[in-house]
Phi, psi and omega in degrees: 000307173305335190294284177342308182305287151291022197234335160313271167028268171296325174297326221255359206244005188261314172274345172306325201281329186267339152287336140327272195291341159321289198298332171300290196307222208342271202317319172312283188297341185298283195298337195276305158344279167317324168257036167083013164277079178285328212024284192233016165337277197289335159304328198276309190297319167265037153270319178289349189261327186276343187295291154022258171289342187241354152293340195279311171311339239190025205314326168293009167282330154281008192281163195302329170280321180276358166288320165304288199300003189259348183291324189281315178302312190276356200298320148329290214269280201327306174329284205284319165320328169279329169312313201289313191306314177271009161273354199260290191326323202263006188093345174288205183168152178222099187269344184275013184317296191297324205259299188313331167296358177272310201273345180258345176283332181291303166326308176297269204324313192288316212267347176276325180274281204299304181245042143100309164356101156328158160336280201296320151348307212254333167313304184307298203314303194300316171286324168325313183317310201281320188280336166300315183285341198261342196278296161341284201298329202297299185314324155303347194251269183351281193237051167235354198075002173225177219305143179314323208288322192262344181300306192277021162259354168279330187274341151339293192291303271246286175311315128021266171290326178326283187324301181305319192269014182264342190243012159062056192041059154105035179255156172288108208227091177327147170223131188228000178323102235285297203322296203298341208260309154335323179307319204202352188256328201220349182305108162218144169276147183317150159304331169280341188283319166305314193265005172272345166248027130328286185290280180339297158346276169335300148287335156293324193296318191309297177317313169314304157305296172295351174262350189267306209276327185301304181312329184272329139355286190284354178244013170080346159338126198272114188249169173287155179283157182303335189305304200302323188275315157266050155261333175277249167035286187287335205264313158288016166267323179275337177272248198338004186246319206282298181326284204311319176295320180290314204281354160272026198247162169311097213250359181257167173303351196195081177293344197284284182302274160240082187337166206215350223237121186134153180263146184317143181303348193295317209285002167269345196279288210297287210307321165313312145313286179339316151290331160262355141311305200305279194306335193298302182291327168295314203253356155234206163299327181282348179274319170286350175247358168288310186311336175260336151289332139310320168278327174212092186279352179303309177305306166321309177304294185319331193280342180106003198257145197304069210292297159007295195295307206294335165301308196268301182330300155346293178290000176261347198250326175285346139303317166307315168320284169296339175287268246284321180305295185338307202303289213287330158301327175291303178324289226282345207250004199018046195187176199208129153188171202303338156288355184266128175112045200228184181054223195282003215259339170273320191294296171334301180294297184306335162291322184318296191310330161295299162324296211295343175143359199290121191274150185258014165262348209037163195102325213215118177174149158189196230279310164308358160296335168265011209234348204248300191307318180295271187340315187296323160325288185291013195239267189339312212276334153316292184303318205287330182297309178273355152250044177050031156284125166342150164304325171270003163290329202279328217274300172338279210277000177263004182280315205257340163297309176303315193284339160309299200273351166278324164300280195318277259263335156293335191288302193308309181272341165292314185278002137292327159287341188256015129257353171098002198257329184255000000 
Protein backbone atom coordinates (compact mmCIF):
# COMPACT_ATOMS: atom_id res chain seq x y z
CA UNK A 1 0.00 0.00 0.00
CA UNK A 2 2.71 2.39 0.81
CA UNK A 3 4.87 1.61 -2.25
CA UNK A 4 1.20 2.68 -4.28
CA UNK A 5 1.45 5.96 -2.30
CA UNK A 6 4.29 6.30 -3.26
CA UNK A 7 5.07 5.67 -6.66
CA UNK A 8 1.60 7.92 -6.93
CA UNK A 9 3.35 10.37 -5.72
CA UNK A 10 6.59 10.98 -7.38
CA UNK A 11 4.24 12.34 -11.09
CA UNK A 12 2.68 14.48 -8.87
CA UNK A 13 5.89 16.25 -6.61
CA UNK A 14 7.72 15.86 -10.53
CA UNK A 15 4.75 18.35 -11.77
CA UNK A 16 4.82 20.23 -8.73
CA UNK A 17 8.78 20.94 -9.14
CA UNK A 18 8.18 21.38 -12.79
CA UNK A 19 5.27 23.80 -12.52
CA UNK A 20 7.73 25.54 -9.78
CA UNK A 21 10.15 25.79 -12.60
CA UNK A 22 7.47 27.44 -15.17
CA UNK A 23 7.17 30.08 -13.00
CA UNK A 24 10.77 31.09 -12.36
CA UNK A 25 11.90 30.52 -16.10
CA UNK A 26 8.81 33.64 -16.29
CA UNK A 27 9.64 35.44 -13.31
CA UNK A 28 13.17 35.67 -14.95
CA UNK A 29 12.36 36.61 -18.42
CA UNK A 30 9.76 39.08 -16.84
CA UNK A 31 12.86 40.72 -14.74
CA UNK A 32 15.10 40.34 -18.03
CA UNK A 33 12.61 42.47 -19.80
CA UNK A 34 12.33 45.03 -17.14
CA UNK A 35 16.09 45.81 -17.45
CA UNK A 36 15.79 46.22 -20.89
CA UNK A 37 16.95 42.84 -22.36
CA UNK A 38 13.92 42.79 -24.68
CA UNK A 39 16.25 41.29 -27.51
CA UNK A 40 14.21 40.59 -30.52
CA UNK A 41 10.70 41.11 -28.40
CA UNK A 42 9.51 44.51 -29.59
CA UNK A 43 10.36 43.05 -33.79
CA UNK A 44 7.94 40.10 -33.02
CA UNK A 45 5.36 42.17 -31.71
CA UNK A 46 5.22 44.48 -34.71
CA UNK A 47 5.55 42.08 -37.08
CA UNK A 48 2.50 40.14 -35.80
CA UNK A 49 0.56 43.46 -35.63
CA UNK A 50 1.72 44.45 -39.02
CA UNK A 51 0.86 41.14 -40.70
CA UNK A 52 -2.28 42.20 -39.05
CA UNK A 53 -3.08 45.10 -40.48
CA UNK A 54 -2.58 44.82 -43.90
CA UNK A 55 -4.35 41.48 -43.88
CA UNK A 56 -7.13 43.40 -42.66
CA UNK A 57 -6.70 46.29 -45.40
CA UNK A 58 -5.69 44.06 -47.79
CA UNK A 59 -6.96 40.54 -47.59
CA UNK A 60 -4.73 39.62 -50.58
CA UNK A 61 -1.75 39.95 -48.78
CA UNK A 62 -2.15 36.64 -47.18
CA UNK A 63 -2.69 34.64 -50.25
CA UNK A 64 -0.54 32.12 -51.22
CA UNK A 65 1.03 33.90 -54.09
CA UNK A 66 2.06 37.22 -51.96
CA UNK A 67 3.20 35.24 -49.12
CA UNK A 68 5.88 33.11 -51.65
CA UNK A 69 6.66 37.03 -52.96
CA UNK A 70 7.40 38.18 -49.46
CA UNK A 71 10.22 35.39 -49.15
CA UNK A 72 11.56 36.67 -52.24
CA UNK A 73 11.11 39.86 -51.92
CA UNK A 74 13.24 40.20 -49.03
CA UNK A 75 15.67 38.08 -49.60
CA UNK A 76 18.60 39.92 -51.07
CA UNK A 77 18.31 42.65 -47.85
CA UNK A 78 17.74 39.64 -45.39
CA UNK A 79 21.14 38.32 -47.05
CA UNK A 80 22.92 41.12 -46.68
CA UNK A 81 21.80 42.30 -43.15
CA UNK A 82 23.33 39.29 -41.45
CA UNK A 83 26.58 39.92 -42.91
CA UNK A 84 26.08 43.57 -41.38
CA UNK A 85 25.03 42.27 -37.83
CA UNK A 86 28.40 40.95 -37.55
CA UNK A 87 30.06 44.18 -38.09
CA UNK A 88 27.06 46.22 -36.15
CA UNK A 89 28.27 43.53 -33.29
CA UNK A 90 31.88 44.99 -32.80
CA UNK A 91 30.10 48.84 -33.12
CA UNK A 92 31.26 49.44 -36.95
CA UNK A 93 29.28 50.07 -39.36
CA UNK A 94 29.48 49.44 -43.30
CA UNK A 95 27.49 51.87 -45.52
CA UNK A 96 29.09 50.17 -48.76
CA UNK A 97 27.31 46.78 -48.12
CA UNK A 98 24.65 47.73 -50.89
CA UNK A 99 27.03 48.93 -53.65
CA UNK A 100 29.55 46.10 -53.01
CA UNK A 101 26.44 43.61 -53.41
CA UNK A 102 26.34 45.39 -56.77
CA UNK A 103 29.86 45.54 -57.87
CA UNK A 104 29.85 41.37 -57.31
CA UNK A 105 26.25 41.06 -59.19
CA UNK A 106 28.30 42.63 -62.14
CA UNK A 107 31.64 40.53 -61.87
CA UNK A 108 28.90 37.53 -61.91
CA UNK A 109 26.52 38.81 -64.88
CA UNK A 110 30.01 39.96 -67.33
CA UNK A 111 32.02 36.84 -66.65
CA UNK A 112 28.35 34.53 -67.22
CA UNK A 113 26.95 36.54 -70.28
CA UNK A 114 29.61 38.21 -71.80
CA UNK A 115 32.48 35.32 -71.61
CA UNK A 116 30.91 32.81 -71.32
CA UNK A 117 31.60 31.49 -67.50
CA UNK A 118 29.90 28.35 -65.90
CA UNK A 119 27.21 29.16 -63.01
CA UNK A 120 29.62 28.00 -60.56
CA UNK A 121 32.40 29.94 -61.81
CA UNK A 122 31.28 33.03 -62.20
CA UNK A 123 29.06 32.32 -58.42
CA UNK A 124 33.14 32.09 -57.07
CA UNK A 125 34.81 35.18 -58.77
CA UNK A 126 31.79 37.07 -57.42
CA UNK A 127 32.39 35.93 -53.67
CA UNK A 128 35.98 36.18 -54.10
CA UNK A 129 35.27 39.85 -55.45
CA UNK A 130 33.45 40.35 -51.91
CA UNK A 131 35.62 38.62 -49.75
CA UNK A 132 39.07 40.76 -51.33
CA UNK A 133 36.78 43.99 -50.64
CA UNK A 134 36.02 43.15 -47.41
CA UNK A 135 39.39 42.04 -46.53
CA UNK A 136 40.67 45.64 -48.24
CA UNK A 137 37.96 47.75 -45.74
CA UNK A 138 38.62 45.73 -42.41
CA UNK A 139 42.49 46.38 -42.85
CA UNK A 140 41.88 49.67 -43.23
CA UNK A 141 40.03 50.08 -40.38
CA UNK A 142 41.84 47.58 -38.41
CA UNK A 143 45.12 48.23 -38.79
CA UNK A 144 45.68 51.80 -40.28
CA UNK A 145 43.24 53.58 -37.92
CA UNK A 146 40.57 54.73 -39.41
CA UNK A 147 37.17 55.25 -38.56
CA UNK A 148 34.40 52.63 -40.43
CA UNK A 149 32.11 55.25 -41.01
CA UNK A 150 34.69 56.99 -43.74
CA UNK A 151 36.40 53.87 -45.27
CA UNK A 152 33.08 52.44 -46.20
CA UNK A 153 31.48 55.81 -47.27
CA UNK A 154 34.36 56.42 -49.47
CA UNK A 155 33.72 52.96 -51.12
CA UNK A 156 30.03 53.85 -51.15
CA UNK A 157 31.26 56.39 -53.40
CA UNK A 158 33.78 54.66 -55.00
CA UNK A 159 31.84 51.58 -55.95
CA UNK A 160 29.51 53.21 -57.77
CA UNK A 161 31.97 54.10 -60.40
CA UNK A 162 32.82 50.73 -60.31
CA UNK A 163 29.73 49.26 -60.90
CA UNK A 164 29.19 51.98 -64.14
CA UNK A 165 32.61 51.13 -65.72
CA UNK A 166 32.10 46.90 -64.83
CA UNK A 167 28.61 47.43 -66.63
CA UNK A 168 30.06 49.48 -69.25
CA UNK A 169 28.37 53.23 -68.24
CA UNK A 170 24.80 52.04 -67.72
CA UNK A 171 24.11 48.91 -70.35
CA UNK A 172 21.53 46.29 -68.96
CA UNK A 173 23.26 43.02 -68.78
CA UNK A 174 20.72 39.62 -68.57
CA UNK A 175 21.27 36.80 -66.52
CA UNK A 176 19.52 33.96 -67.95
CA UNK A 177 21.20 31.35 -66.41
CA UNK A 178 18.71 28.19 -65.78
CA UNK A 179 20.79 27.49 -62.18
CA UNK A 180 21.52 31.29 -61.32
CA UNK A 181 18.02 32.00 -62.21
CA UNK A 182 16.54 28.70 -59.67
CA UNK A 183 18.38 30.82 -56.57
CA UNK A 184 15.28 33.55 -55.75
CA UNK A 185 13.68 33.67 -59.10
CA UNK A 186 12.15 30.38 -60.57
CA UNK A 187 13.73 27.89 -57.89
CA UNK A 188 10.53 25.79 -55.74
CA UNK A 189 11.12 22.61 -54.06
CA UNK A 190 9.17 19.25 -54.81
CA UNK A 191 6.10 19.21 -52.21
CA UNK A 192 7.56 16.20 -50.42
CA UNK A 193 10.69 17.82 -50.32
CA UNK A 194 9.27 20.87 -48.89
CA UNK A 195 7.46 18.81 -46.03
CA UNK A 196 10.52 16.46 -45.29
CA UNK A 197 12.65 19.39 -44.13
CA UNK A 198 9.89 20.47 -42.25
CA UNK A 199 10.15 17.38 -40.08
CA UNK A 200 13.91 17.39 -39.87
CA UNK A 201 13.67 20.75 -38.92
CA UNK A 202 11.37 20.12 -36.40
CA UNK A 203 13.23 17.43 -34.86
CA UNK A 204 17.00 18.74 -35.12
CA UNK A 205 15.41 21.92 -33.32
CA UNK A 206 13.69 19.40 -30.78
CA UNK A 207 16.92 17.47 -30.50
CA UNK A 208 18.90 20.63 -29.83
CA UNK A 209 16.81 21.77 -26.66
CA UNK A 210 16.77 18.46 -25.19
CA UNK A 211 20.76 18.19 -25.84
CA UNK A 212 21.11 21.49 -24.16
CA UNK A 213 18.96 21.21 -21.31
CA UNK A 214 20.78 17.60 -20.30
CA UNK A 215 24.25 19.12 -20.52
CA UNK A 216 23.23 21.98 -18.61
CA UNK A 217 21.14 19.47 -16.23
CA UNK A 218 24.29 17.12 -15.73
CA UNK A 219 26.52 20.05 -14.76
CA UNK A 220 23.76 21.64 -11.71
CA UNK A 221 23.17 24.27 -13.87
CA UNK A 222 19.85 26.24 -13.94
CA UNK A 223 17.93 25.00 -17.24
CA UNK A 224 14.21 25.65 -18.96
CA UNK A 225 11.38 23.62 -17.78
CA UNK A 226 10.31 20.58 -20.19
CA UNK A 227 7.02 23.00 -20.56
CA UNK A 228 9.31 25.96 -21.94
CA UNK A 229 10.72 23.54 -24.55
CA UNK A 230 7.94 22.12 -25.63
CA UNK A 231 6.11 25.35 -26.35
CA UNK A 232 9.04 26.23 -28.49
CA UNK A 233 8.78 23.34 -30.31
CA UNK A 234 5.47 22.90 -30.84
CA UNK A 235 4.79 27.16 -31.70
CA UNK A 236 7.75 26.28 -34.17
CA UNK A 237 6.06 23.06 -35.86
CA UNK A 238 2.92 25.41 -36.47
CA UNK A 239 4.50 28.37 -37.94
CA UNK A 240 6.98 26.65 -40.34
CA UNK A 241 4.13 23.42 -40.91
CA UNK A 242 1.16 26.87 -41.67
CA UNK A 243 4.35 28.48 -44.08
CA UNK A 244 4.84 24.91 -45.73
CA UNK A 245 1.38 24.26 -46.27
CA UNK A 246 0.53 27.90 -48.09
CA UNK A 247 3.78 27.55 -49.97
CA UNK A 248 2.93 24.16 -51.24
CA UNK A 249 -0.55 25.19 -52.66
CA UNK A 250 -0.90 26.35 -56.23
CA UNK A 251 -0.08 29.87 -56.78
CA UNK A 252 0.33 30.00 -60.69
CA UNK A 253 -2.25 31.26 -62.76
CA UNK A 254 -2.14 28.54 -65.28
CA UNK A 255 -0.64 25.63 -63.89
CA UNK A 256 -1.05 23.75 -66.95
CA UNK A 257 1.60 26.04 -68.73
CA UNK A 258 4.06 26.69 -65.39
CA UNK A 259 3.12 25.11 -62.17
CA UNK A 260 3.83 28.07 -59.12
CA UNK A 261 3.90 25.18 -56.28
CA UNK A 262 6.13 24.67 -53.67
CA UNK A 263 8.49 26.21 -51.66
CA UNK A 264 10.99 28.38 -52.96
CA UNK A 265 14.47 27.56 -53.09
CA UNK A 266 15.50 31.25 -51.54
CA UNK A 267 13.81 30.15 -48.49
CA UNK A 268 16.10 26.97 -47.98
CA UNK A 269 19.27 29.06 -48.65
CA UNK A 270 18.47 32.01 -46.08
CA UNK A 271 17.42 29.26 -43.35
CA UNK A 272 21.14 27.31 -43.90
CA UNK A 273 22.77 30.26 -43.34
CA UNK A 274 20.63 31.20 -40.37
CA UNK A 275 21.98 28.00 -39.00
CA UNK A 276 25.62 28.57 -39.47
CA UNK A 277 25.86 31.51 -38.91
CA UNK A 278 24.00 30.99 -36.01
CA UNK A 279 25.78 28.38 -34.74
CA UNK A 280 29.37 30.10 -35.53
CA UNK A 281 28.29 32.99 -33.28
CA UNK A 282 26.72 31.13 -30.43
CA UNK A 283 28.46 27.64 -30.07
CA UNK A 284 32.27 28.70 -30.93
CA UNK A 285 35.13 30.69 -30.15
CA UNK A 286 35.08 32.82 -32.61
CA UNK A 287 31.67 33.82 -32.16
CA UNK A 288 32.71 34.37 -28.30
CA UNK A 289 35.17 36.14 -29.10
CA UNK A 290 33.43 38.82 -31.44
CA UNK A 291 31.22 39.16 -28.65
CA UNK A 292 33.74 40.40 -26.43
CA UNK A 293 35.37 42.58 -28.83
CA UNK A 294 31.93 44.43 -28.87
CA UNK A 295 31.57 44.34 -25.75
CA UNK A 296 34.69 45.56 -24.39
CA UNK A 297 38.03 45.50 -26.98
CA UNK A 298 40.56 46.58 -24.28
CA UNK A 299 39.46 43.72 -22.28
CA UNK A 300 39.11 41.41 -25.07
CA UNK A 301 43.04 42.23 -25.92
CA UNK A 302 44.04 41.74 -22.31
CA UNK A 303 42.09 38.11 -22.69
CA UNK A 304 44.62 37.37 -25.29
CA UNK A 305 42.23 37.41 -28.05
CA UNK A 306 43.89 38.88 -31.51
CA UNK A 307 41.10 41.79 -31.79
CA UNK A 308 42.71 43.11 -35.15
CA UNK A 309 42.13 39.76 -36.87
CA UNK A 310 38.69 39.73 -35.67
CA UNK A 311 37.84 43.41 -36.54
CA UNK A 312 38.79 42.75 -39.97
CA UNK A 313 37.33 39.06 -40.32
CA UNK A 314 33.94 40.68 -39.68
CA UNK A 315 34.39 42.98 -42.24
CA UNK A 316 35.36 39.92 -44.86
CA UNK A 317 32.14 37.80 -43.81
CA UNK A 318 29.68 41.07 -44.32
CA UNK A 319 31.27 41.50 -47.15
CA UNK A 320 31.04 38.23 -48.39
CA UNK A 321 28.08 38.23 -47.50
CA UNK A 322 26.76 41.11 -49.21
CA UNK A 323 28.51 39.21 -52.80
CA UNK A 324 26.15 36.39 -52.13
CA UNK A 325 22.54 39.36 -51.50
CA UNK A 326 24.25 40.49 -55.42
CA UNK A 327 23.68 36.76 -56.41
CA UNK A 328 20.48 36.58 -55.29
CA UNK A 329 19.44 40.08 -56.63
CA UNK A 330 20.57 39.44 -60.05
CA UNK A 331 18.48 35.84 -59.67
CA UNK A 332 15.25 37.64 -58.88
CA UNK A 333 15.75 40.82 -61.25
CA UNK A 334 17.28 38.62 -64.36
CA UNK A 335 19.52 40.99 -64.85
CA UNK A 336 22.31 43.42 -63.42
CA UNK A 337 22.90 47.12 -64.32
CA UNK A 338 24.70 49.93 -62.32
CA UNK A 339 21.88 50.54 -59.93
CA UNK A 340 21.45 47.25 -58.33
CA UNK A 341 22.58 47.10 -54.89
CA UNK A 342 21.86 50.93 -54.85
CA UNK A 343 18.72 52.96 -53.94
CA UNK A 344 16.95 51.42 -50.50
CA UNK A 345 19.10 48.41 -50.67
CA UNK A 346 21.90 49.57 -47.67
CA UNK A 347 19.05 51.23 -45.74
CA UNK A 348 17.10 48.26 -45.69
CA UNK A 349 19.45 46.17 -44.86
CA UNK A 350 20.87 47.89 -41.67
CA UNK A 351 17.38 48.67 -40.74
CA UNK A 352 16.29 45.09 -40.82
CA UNK A 353 19.34 44.25 -38.46
CA UNK A 354 18.24 46.75 -36.05
CA UNK A 355 14.64 46.29 -36.33
CA UNK A 356 15.50 42.78 -35.79
CA UNK A 357 16.83 43.27 -31.76
CA UNK A 358 20.86 44.23 -33.27
CA UNK A 359 22.06 46.89 -30.98
CA UNK A 360 24.11 50.15 -33.07
CA UNK A 361 26.46 50.15 -29.72
CA UNK A 362 27.74 46.45 -30.24
CA UNK A 363 28.05 43.61 -27.96
CA UNK A 364 24.05 42.54 -28.60
CA UNK A 365 22.78 40.67 -31.36
CA UNK A 366 22.44 37.63 -33.48
CA UNK A 367 21.51 36.08 -36.87
CA UNK A 368 17.48 35.97 -36.63
CA UNK A 369 17.79 39.30 -36.16
CA UNK A 370 17.98 39.83 -39.82
CA UNK A 371 15.71 36.87 -40.76
CA UNK A 372 13.01 38.89 -38.20
CA UNK A 373 14.12 42.44 -39.06
CA UNK A 374 13.99 41.32 -43.06
CA UNK A 375 10.80 40.29 -42.73
CA UNK A 376 9.60 43.21 -40.92
CA UNK A 377 10.68 44.99 -43.92
CA UNK A 378 9.33 43.37 -46.57
CA UNK A 379 5.99 43.11 -44.91
CA UNK A 380 6.16 47.14 -44.95
CA UNK A 381 7.38 47.43 -47.91
CA UNK A 382 4.79 44.54 -49.75
CA UNK A 383 1.55 46.31 -47.47
CA UNK A 384 2.39 49.42 -48.22
CA UNK A 385 2.63 48.39 -52.25
CA UNK A 386 -1.01 46.75 -52.14
CA UNK A 387 -2.56 49.65 -50.74
CA UNK A 388 -0.93 52.02 -53.51
CA UNK A 389 1.06 54.20 -51.41
CA UNK A 390 3.74 55.84 -52.77
CA UNK A 391 7.68 55.18 -52.40
CA UNK A 392 8.00 58.07 -50.27
CA UNK A 393 5.29 56.73 -47.79
CA UNK A 394 6.83 53.51 -47.59
CA UNK A 395 10.75 55.00 -46.99
CA UNK A 396 8.72 57.77 -44.22
CA UNK A 397 7.00 54.88 -42.00
CA UNK A 398 10.35 52.45 -42.17
CA UNK A 399 12.37 55.68 -41.44
CA UNK A 400 10.21 55.92 -38.32
CA UNK A 401 9.98 52.44 -37.45
CA UNK A 402 14.27 52.10 -37.71
CA UNK A 403 13.85 55.07 -35.42
CA UNK A 404 11.59 53.29 -33.11
CA UNK A 405 13.81 50.61 -32.71
CA UNK A 406 16.86 52.31 -32.04
CA UNK A 407 15.09 54.52 -29.27
CA UNK A 408 13.92 50.80 -27.58
CA UNK A 409 17.67 49.69 -28.11
CA UNK A 410 19.00 52.83 -26.35
CA UNK A 411 16.16 52.95 -23.86
CA UNK A 412 17.15 49.34 -23.10
CA UNK A 413 20.55 49.67 -22.40
CA UNK A 414 20.24 52.76 -20.10
CA UNK A 415 17.68 50.71 -18.15
CA UNK A 416 20.21 47.85 -18.07
CA UNK A 417 22.87 49.71 -16.93
CA UNK A 418 20.69 51.42 -14.29
CA UNK A 419 19.93 47.75 -13.18
CA UNK A 420 23.17 46.60 -13.51
CA UNK A 421 22.68 44.14 -16.08
CA UNK A 422 25.08 46.28 -19.18
Amino acid sequence: MSDTITSAAVPAADAQAEGAGLGAYAGRYIARVRGGEMGALPALIGLVGLVIFFSAVRPRFLTALNFANLFQQGAAVTVIAMGLIFVLLLGEIDLSAGYTSGVCAAILAVLLTNHGWPWYLSILAAIVTGVIIGTTLGSLVALVGIPSFVVTLAAFLAFQGVSLVIVSNGKNITVDDPTILRIDSSGKLPVAVGWALFAITVLAYLGVQLLQRGRRVSKGLSSDPITVIAFRVVGLAVILGAAVYVLNLERSLNPAFRSQKGVPVIVLIIGILLVVWSFILGRTAYGRHIYAVGGNREAARRAGINVNAIRISVFVICSGMAALGGIIAASRANSVDPNTGGSNVLLYAVGAAVIGGTSLFGGKGRIRDAVLGGAVVAVIDNGMGLMGLSSGAKFIFTGLVLLAAAGIDALSRRRAAAAGLG
